[in-house]
C-alpha positions, 0 to 999 in steps of 0.5 A, a space after each residue: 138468732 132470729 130467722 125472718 121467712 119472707 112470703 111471696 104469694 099472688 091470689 086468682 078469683 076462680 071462677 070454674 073451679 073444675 077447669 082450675 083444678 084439672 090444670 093444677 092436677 096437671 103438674 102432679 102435686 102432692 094433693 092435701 084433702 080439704 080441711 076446715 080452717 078458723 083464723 082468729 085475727 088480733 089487734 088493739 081496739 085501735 086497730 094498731 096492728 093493722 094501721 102498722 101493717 102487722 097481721 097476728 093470728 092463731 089458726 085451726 085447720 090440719 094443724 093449729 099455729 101462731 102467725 106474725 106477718 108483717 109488710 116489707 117496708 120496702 116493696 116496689 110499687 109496679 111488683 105484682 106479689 104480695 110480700 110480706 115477712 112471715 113468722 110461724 109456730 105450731 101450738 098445741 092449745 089454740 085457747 091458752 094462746 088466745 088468751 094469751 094475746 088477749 092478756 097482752 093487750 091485743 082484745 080485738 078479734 077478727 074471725 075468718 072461716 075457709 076450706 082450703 085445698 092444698 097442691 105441693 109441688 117441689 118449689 111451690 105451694 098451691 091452695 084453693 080456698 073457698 070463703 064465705 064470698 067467693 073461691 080463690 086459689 093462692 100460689 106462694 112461691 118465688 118470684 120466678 116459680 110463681 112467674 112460671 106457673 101463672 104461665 103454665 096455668 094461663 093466669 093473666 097479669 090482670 088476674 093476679 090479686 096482691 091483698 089479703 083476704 081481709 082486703 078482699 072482704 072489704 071492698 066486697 063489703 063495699 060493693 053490697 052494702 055490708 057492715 060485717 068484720 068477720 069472714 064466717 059462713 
């Protein structure tokens, strides 16, 4: 049997890290020192993942995995979290399982490069990641967790970002102009 893990998330632009940063500090998480992480993201030439809301990936970092995100198929229009079912192992041979996808048909590679930051708390996971165009924190939680931690944090409704990193790199793209795929420094 299969166990689906469904991810519930919202992203925040940070605009003053050091202010956003004391205040996660202020709930006492364990702290993760920064890592390096290089996602290699799949698809058909045709975008054909994508186009069915389907994300696969293979992730160096603190550890190297193989991810399968998909969107909930129903999501309510006015919800204002990121959902998205989500299922994840840990590889030892990050390029044999490139291979692999590439053997399977999926040639298209996207490539995204961050250095995230992580804060566990018992019911939540923080993390700041700073991308080629711009630092943003992450909380994933439940519903209510994340509801009371935008609270605690003093994050605005009007803050919360439900895309991805992908969706953000885009309308950036779009705002300057830029023709770039990859998420790279």
């Amino acid at each position: 049997m299969v166990h689906e893990n469904k991810e519930i998330e919202i992203k925040i632009k940070i605009d003053n890290l050091q202010e956003f940063e004391k205040k996660v500090l202020a709930l006492q998480p364990k702290v993760i020192d920064e890592v390096f992480q290089r996602t290699i993201r799949f698809d058909t030439n045709s975008c054909d993942l994508e186009k069915k809301g389907i994300f696969v990936r293979v992730r160096s970092g603190s550890k190297n995995t193989w991810t399968v995100k998909k969107k909930l198929e129903k999501v309510e229009q006015e919800d204002k979290y990121l959902q998205r079912n989500e299922w994840e192992v840990e590889i030892s041979d990050l390029q044999t399982a490139r291979q692999m996808l590439i053997a399977l048909g999926f040639e298209k590679e996207f490539i995204m490069e961050k250095y995230r930051k992580k804060f566990i708390l018992p019911t939540a996971e923080i993390t700041i990641d700073r991308l080629p165009f711009g630092i943003f924190a992450e909380i994933e939680a439940s519903k209510d967790e994340i509801n009371r931690l935008t609270k605690l944090l003093r994050i605005k409704a009007s803050q919360r970002i439900t895309v991805t990193y992908w969706d953000l790199h885009d309308k950036y793209n779009i705002r300057h102009h830029l023709l770039e795929e990859n998420i790279v420094f």
